[in-house]
C-alpha positions in Angstrom: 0.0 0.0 0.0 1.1 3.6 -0.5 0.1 7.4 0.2 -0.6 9.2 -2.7 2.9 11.1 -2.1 4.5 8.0 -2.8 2.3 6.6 -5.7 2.6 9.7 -7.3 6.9 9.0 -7.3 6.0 5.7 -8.6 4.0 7.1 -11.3 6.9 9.7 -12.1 4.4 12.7 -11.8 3.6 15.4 -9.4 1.6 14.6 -6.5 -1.4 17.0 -8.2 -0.7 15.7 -11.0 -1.4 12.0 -9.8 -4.5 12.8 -7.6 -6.1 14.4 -11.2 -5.0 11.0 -13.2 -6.8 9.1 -10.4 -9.9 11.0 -10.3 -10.5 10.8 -14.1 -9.7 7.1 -13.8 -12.2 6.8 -11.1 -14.8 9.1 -12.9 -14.5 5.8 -15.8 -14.9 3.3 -13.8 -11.5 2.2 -12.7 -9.9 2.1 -9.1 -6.5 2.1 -7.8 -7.1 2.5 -4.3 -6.4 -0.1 -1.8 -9.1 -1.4 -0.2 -10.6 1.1 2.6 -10.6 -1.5 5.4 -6.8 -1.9 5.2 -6.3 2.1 5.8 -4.8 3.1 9.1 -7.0 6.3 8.9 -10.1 6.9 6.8 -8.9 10.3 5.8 -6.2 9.1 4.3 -6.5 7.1 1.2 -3.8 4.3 0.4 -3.3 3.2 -2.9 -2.8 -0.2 -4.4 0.9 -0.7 -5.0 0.1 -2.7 -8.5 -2.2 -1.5 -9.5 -0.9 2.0 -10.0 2.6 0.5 -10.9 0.6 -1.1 -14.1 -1.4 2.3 -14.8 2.1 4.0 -14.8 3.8 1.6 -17.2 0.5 1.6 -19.5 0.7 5.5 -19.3 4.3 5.6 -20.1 3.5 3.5 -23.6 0.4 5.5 -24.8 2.9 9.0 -24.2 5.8 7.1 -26.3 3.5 6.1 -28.7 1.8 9.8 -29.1 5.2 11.3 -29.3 6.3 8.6 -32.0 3.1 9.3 -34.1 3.6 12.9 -33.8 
C-alpha cells in the first residue's frame, strides 16, 4: 500500500498531478485504491501498489507512442 505522495513518485508525476490522473480514472470506472478497510486512517487514502505500478507503465507507452506518431 502507499500514500498518494509516494504513488505519485512511482508514477513519475507530481503529487497533483497524480491525484487528477486518479480522479479521471475513477470518474471511468477504474480504481486504484487499496481497499478502505486496510487504511490506518479513513482520511487518508492508500493506494494499491500494483495497480498504480501497471497504470504507470501503460501510461508511459500511450505517451511514447503519441510522441512517436507525432
Amino acid at each position: 500500500m502507499l500514500t498518494t505522495s509516494q504513488a505519485a513518485e512511482l508514477a513519475g508525476i507530481p503529487k497533483e498531478q497524480f491525484r487528477s490522473a486518479m480522479s479521471k480514472e475513477r470518474k471511468s470506472g477504474k480504481e486504484f485504491h487499496a481497499p478502505r478497510e486496510l487504511w490506518l486512517d479513513a482520511r487518508t487514502p492508500l493506494w494499491d501498489e500494483e495497480k498504480v505500478l501497471a497504470w504507470a507503465k501503460a501510461r508511459k507507452k500511450r505517451k511514447k507512442r503519441k510522441k512517436d506518431a507525432g
